[in-house]
C-alpha positions in Angstrom: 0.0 0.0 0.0 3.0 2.2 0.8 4.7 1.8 -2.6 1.3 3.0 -4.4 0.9 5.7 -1.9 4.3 7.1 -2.7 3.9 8.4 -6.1 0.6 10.0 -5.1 2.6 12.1 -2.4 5.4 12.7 -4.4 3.3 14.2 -7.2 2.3 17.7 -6.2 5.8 18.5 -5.1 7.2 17.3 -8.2 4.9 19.8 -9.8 5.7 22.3 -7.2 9.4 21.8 -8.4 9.4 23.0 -12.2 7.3 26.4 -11.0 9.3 29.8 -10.0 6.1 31.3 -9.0 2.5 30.0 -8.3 -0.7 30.2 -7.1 -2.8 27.9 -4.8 -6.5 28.2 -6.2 -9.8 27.5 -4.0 -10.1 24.0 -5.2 -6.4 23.5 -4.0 -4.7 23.1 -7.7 -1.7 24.3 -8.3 -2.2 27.7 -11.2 -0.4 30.8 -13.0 2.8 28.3 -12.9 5.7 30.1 -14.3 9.0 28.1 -15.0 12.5 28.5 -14.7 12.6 29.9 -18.4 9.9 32.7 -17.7 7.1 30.3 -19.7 3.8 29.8 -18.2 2.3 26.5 -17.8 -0.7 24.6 -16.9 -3.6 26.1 -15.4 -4.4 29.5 -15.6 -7.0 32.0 -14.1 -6.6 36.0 -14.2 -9.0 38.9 -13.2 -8.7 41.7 -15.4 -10.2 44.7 -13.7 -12.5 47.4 -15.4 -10.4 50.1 -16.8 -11.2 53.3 -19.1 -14.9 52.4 -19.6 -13.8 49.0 -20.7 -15.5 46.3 -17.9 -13.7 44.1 -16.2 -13.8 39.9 -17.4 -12.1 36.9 -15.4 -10.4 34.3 -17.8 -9.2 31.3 -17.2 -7.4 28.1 -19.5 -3.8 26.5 -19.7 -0.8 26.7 -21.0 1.7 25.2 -22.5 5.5 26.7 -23.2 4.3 30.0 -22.8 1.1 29.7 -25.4 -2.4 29.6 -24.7 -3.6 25.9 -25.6 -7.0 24.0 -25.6 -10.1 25.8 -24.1 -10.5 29.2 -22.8 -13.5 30.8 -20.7 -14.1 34.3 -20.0 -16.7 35.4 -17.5 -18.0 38.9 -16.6 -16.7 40.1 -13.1 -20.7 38.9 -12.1 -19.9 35.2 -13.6 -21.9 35.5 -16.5 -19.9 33.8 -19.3 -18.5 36.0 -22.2 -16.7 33.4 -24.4 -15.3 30.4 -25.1 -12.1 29.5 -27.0 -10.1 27.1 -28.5 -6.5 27.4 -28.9 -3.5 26.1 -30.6 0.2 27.2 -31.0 -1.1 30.0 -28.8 -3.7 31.4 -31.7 -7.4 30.7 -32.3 -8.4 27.3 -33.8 -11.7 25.9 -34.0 -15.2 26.7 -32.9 -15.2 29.6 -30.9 -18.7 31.2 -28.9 -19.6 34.5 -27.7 -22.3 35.4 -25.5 -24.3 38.5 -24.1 -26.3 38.9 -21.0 -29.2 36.7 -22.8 -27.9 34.3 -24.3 -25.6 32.9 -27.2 -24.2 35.7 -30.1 -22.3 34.3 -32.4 -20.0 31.6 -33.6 -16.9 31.9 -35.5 -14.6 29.1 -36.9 -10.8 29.7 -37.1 -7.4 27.3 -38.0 -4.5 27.7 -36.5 -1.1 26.8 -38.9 1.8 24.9 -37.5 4.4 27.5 -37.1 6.9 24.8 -36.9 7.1 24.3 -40.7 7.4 27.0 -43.2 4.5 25.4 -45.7 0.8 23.8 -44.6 -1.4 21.4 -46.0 -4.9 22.3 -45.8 -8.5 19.8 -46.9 -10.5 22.2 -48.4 -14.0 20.5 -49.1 -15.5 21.3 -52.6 -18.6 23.2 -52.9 -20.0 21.6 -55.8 -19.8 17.8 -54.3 -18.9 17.3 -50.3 -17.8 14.3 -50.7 -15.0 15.7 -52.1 -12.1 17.1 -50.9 -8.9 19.1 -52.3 -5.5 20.1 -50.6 -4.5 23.4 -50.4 -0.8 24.1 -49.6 -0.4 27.9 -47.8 2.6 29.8 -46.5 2.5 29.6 -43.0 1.8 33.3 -40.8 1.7 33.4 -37.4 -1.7 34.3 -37.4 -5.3 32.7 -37.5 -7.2 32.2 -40.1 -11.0 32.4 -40.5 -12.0 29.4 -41.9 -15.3 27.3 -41.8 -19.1 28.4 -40.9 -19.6 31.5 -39.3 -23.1 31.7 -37.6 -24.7 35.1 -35.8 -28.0 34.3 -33.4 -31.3 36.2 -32.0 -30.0 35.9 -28.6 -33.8 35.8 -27.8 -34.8 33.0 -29.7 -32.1 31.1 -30.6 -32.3 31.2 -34.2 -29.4 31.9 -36.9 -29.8 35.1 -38.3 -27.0 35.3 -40.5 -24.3 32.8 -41.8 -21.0 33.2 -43.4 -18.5 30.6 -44.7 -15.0 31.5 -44.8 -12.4 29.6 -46.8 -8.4 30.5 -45.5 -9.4 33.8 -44.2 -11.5 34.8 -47.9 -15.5 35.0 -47.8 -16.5 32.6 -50.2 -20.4 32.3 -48.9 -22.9 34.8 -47.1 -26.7 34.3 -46.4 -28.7 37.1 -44.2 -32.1 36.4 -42.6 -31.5 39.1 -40.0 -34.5 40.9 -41.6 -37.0 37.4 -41.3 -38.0 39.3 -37.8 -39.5 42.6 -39.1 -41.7 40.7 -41.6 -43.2 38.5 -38.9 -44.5 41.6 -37.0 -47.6 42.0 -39.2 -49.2 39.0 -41.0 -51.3 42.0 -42.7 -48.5 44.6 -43.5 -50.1 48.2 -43.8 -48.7 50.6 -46.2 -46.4 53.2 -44.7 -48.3 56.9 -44.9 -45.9 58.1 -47.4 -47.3 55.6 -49.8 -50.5 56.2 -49.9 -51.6 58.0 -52.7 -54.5 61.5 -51.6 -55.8 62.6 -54.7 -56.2 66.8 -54.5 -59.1 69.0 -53.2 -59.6 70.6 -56.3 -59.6 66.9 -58.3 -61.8 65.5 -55.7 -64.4 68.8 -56.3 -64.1 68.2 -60.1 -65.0 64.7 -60.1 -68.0 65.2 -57.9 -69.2 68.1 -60.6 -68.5 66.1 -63.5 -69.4 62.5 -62.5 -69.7 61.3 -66.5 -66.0 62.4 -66.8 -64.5 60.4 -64.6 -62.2 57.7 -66.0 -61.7 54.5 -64.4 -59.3 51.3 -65.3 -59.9 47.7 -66.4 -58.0 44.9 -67.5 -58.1 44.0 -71.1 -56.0 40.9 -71.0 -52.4 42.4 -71.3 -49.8 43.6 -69.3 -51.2 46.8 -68.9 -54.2 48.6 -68.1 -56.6 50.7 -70.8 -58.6 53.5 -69.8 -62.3 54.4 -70.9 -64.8 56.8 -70.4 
């Protein structure tokens, strides 16, 4: 029982051991681990406090050699969450979510290049047939690219509202139903007031003096109307 113990003990100061500086968190972990080398590692949580009108968020994620890697949170300085993001090489990559006070915003896809090699392979998936897929080969920046289905919400109902697709940082696809809302406020729309035609006074007074004058419009079968007395 001893010799299983051991390693359990020995753990946390072995961790303890490649951190210059630390944190002890609530839950008891061990986070904002800084190494020998200056790097942070591990588990990470910081406050960020209001400043110049901007408000105040608390993230928290890991690290690895310095970068940000996996999943980030943010949360408002009430707890209410802000965002979530992936990471990788210390850049965006993947599906990442923002939030207001009601509910979910927005959705935005992003890939990350390996900065370890000079060129990339990409899949790109054709347009024309899914089941088919190309290879792209890019330069590699040290920067993220928007790439895949961007989606924007009604926070209030949940629905998609607008959707972009983004191929290696170009727009190559947009659709907008941000307008489907308006239309569903009337099922009988009204014309606006500008739009509505008043004929003059001084028409009006004619027409009731000279009732046999008065033209009106029928259909004759074509594409436009014929007028008789």
């Amino acid at each position: 029982m001893r010799f299983f113990l051991l390693p359990l003990i020995l753990f946390p100061t072995w961790c303890l051991a490649q951190c210059v500086t630390f944190s002890i968190s609530s839950r008891s972990d061990t986070v904002n681990c800084t190494d020998k080398s200056g790097m942070k590692q591990g588990k990470w949580k910081n406050q960020v406090p209001s400043i110049r009108g901007n408000p105040g968020y608390v993230e928290e994620g890991s690290y690895m050699n310095g970068q940000k890697e996996g999943v980030w949170r943010t949360y408002s300085l009430m707890g209410d969450p802000l965002s979530m993001e992936n990471y990788k090489y210390g850049m965006k990559h993947g599906l990442c979510a923002y939030f207001n006070k009601i509910g979910l915003e927005r959705e935005e896809r992003w890939r990350a290049p390996d900065t370890s090699k000079v060129y990339d392979t990409i899949d790109v998936p054709d347009l024309r047939d899914p089941n088919k897929v190309d290879q792209v080969i890019i330069k590699v920046e040290k920067r993220s690219l928007k790439h895949g289905i961007w989606r924007y919400y009604d926070s209030y109902t949940g629905k998609v509202i607008k959707q972009e697709e983004y191929l290696l940082d170009k727009l190559r696809m947009q659709s907008d139903w941000s307008n489907e809302a308006l239309i569903r406020e009337s099922d009988k729309p009204q014309p606006a007031l500008d739009t509505i035609k008043v004929k003059p006074k001084e028409v009006l007074d004619y027409e009731k003096k000279n009732p046999k004058k008065k033209t009106s419009k029928e259909r004759d079968g074509r594409t436009y109307y014929k007028e008789s007395s």
